[in-house]
C-alpha positions in Angstrom: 0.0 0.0 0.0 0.8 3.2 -0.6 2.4 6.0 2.3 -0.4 8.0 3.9 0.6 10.9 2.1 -0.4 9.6 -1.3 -3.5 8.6 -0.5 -4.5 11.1 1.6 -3.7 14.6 -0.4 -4.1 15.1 -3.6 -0.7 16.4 -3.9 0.4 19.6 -6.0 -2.5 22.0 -6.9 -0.9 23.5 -9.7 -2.0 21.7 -12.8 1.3 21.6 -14.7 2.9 20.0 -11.7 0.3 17.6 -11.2 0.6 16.5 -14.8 4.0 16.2 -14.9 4.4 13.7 -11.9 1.7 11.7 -14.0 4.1 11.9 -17.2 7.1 10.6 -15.1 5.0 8.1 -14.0 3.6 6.6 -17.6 7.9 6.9 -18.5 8.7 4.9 -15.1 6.3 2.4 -16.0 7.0 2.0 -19.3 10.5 0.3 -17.8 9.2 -1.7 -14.9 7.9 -4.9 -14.9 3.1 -4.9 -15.7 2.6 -5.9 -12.5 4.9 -2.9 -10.9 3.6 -0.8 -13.3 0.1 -0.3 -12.9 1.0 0.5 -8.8 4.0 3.2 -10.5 1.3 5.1 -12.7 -1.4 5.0 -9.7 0.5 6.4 -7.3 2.4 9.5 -9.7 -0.6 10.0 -11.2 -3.1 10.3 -7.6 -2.5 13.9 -7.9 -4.2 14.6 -11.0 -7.6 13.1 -9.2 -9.2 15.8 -6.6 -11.9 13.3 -5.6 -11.4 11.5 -3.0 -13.4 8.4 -3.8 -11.7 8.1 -7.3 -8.5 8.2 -5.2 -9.2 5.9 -2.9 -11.0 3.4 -5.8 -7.3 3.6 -7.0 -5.7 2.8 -4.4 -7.4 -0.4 -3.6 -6.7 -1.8 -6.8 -3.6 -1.8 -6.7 -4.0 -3.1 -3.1 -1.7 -6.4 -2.6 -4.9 -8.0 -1.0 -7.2 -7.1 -4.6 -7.5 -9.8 -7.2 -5.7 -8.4 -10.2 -8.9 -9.2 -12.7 -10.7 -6.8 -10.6 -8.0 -3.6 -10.8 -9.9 -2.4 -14.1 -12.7 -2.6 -12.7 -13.0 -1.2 -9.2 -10.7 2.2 -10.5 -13.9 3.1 -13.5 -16.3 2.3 -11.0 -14.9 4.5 -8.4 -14.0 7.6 -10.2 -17.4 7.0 -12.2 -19.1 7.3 -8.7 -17.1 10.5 -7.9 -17.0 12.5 -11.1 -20.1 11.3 -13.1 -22.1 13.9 -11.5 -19.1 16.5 -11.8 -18.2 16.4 -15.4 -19.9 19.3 -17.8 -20.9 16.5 -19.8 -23.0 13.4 -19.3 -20.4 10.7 -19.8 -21.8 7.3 -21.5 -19.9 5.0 -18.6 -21.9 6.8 -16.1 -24.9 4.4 -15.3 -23.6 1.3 -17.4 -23.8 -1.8 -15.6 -20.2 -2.8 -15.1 -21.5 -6.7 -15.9 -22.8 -5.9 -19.4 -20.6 -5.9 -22.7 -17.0 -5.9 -20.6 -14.8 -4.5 -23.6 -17.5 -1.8 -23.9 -17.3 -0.9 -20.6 -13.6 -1.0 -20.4 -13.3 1.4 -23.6 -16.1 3.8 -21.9 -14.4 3.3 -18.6 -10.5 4.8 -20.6 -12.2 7.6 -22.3 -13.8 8.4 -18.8 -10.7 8.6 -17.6 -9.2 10.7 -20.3 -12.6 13.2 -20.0 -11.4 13.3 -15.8 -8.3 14.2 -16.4 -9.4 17.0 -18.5 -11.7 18.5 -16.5 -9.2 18.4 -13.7 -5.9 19.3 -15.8 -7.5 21.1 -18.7 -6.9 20.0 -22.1 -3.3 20.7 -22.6 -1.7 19.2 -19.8 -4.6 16.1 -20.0 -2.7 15.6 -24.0 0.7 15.9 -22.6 -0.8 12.8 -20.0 -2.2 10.7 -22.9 0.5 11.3 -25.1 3.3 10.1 -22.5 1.2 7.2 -21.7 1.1 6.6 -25.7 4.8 7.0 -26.1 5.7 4.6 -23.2 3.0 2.2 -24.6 5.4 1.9 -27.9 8.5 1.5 -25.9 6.8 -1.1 -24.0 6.0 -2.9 -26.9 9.3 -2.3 -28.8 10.6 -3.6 -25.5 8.7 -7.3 -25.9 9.5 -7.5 -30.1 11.8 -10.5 -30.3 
């Protein structure tokens, strides 16, 4: 689990800052092993979430104690719960039963994500987010080519 610290304050208010610990973090990730990763983006990215419950939803699945097939999951349904009714925009995840169509949900559930991170970053520093995570993606994968 992660220190108090990270879970309980949202870390740096100022946007830039925020987005930058999560761009470290998707380039940190991109050279530690997928099941180090996912706990390396959560916690240099827990600053770019101001909602607590999305936080916390985050937290727990990376949690030692949660089954891995649940990580996915538990972090769209908790920052689902704690932005749907904060986003300008209805957002199509918000209200979909998580047990329907899973690859559905799980594409609703990223761009949900993407829309959070703009409302709280704005759209420039949300890009600069996506596109790290998109660069270390291709390294990962250049990484695994035999």
């Amino acid at each position: 689990m992660a220190s108090a610290s990270a879970s309980s304050a949202p870390g740096p208010s100022d946007k830039t800052a925020r987005a930058e610990s999560c761009v470290n973090a998707a380039n940190a990730a991109a050279s530690v092993e997928p099941k180090k990763a996912m706990r390396v983006v959560v916690e240099g990215c827990l600053s770019v979430y101001r909602e607590q419950g999305c936080r916390d939803a985050q937290m727990k699945a990376v949690d030692d104690a949660t089954d891995p097939s649940q990580r996915i999951r538990i972090i769209i349904e908790g920052c689902a719960k704690a932005y749907c009714d904060k986003l300008p925009k209805h957002h199509p995840v918000c209200g979909v039963d998580p047990g329907a169509d899973v690859v559905t949900y799980i594409r609703l559930g990223q761009d949900l994500m993407k829309k959070i991170q703009a409302f709280e970053l704005g759209d420039d520093e949300a890009k600069r987010v996506s596109d790290a995570f998109e660069q270390a993606g291709r390294k990962h994968e250049k990484d695994l080519a035999p």
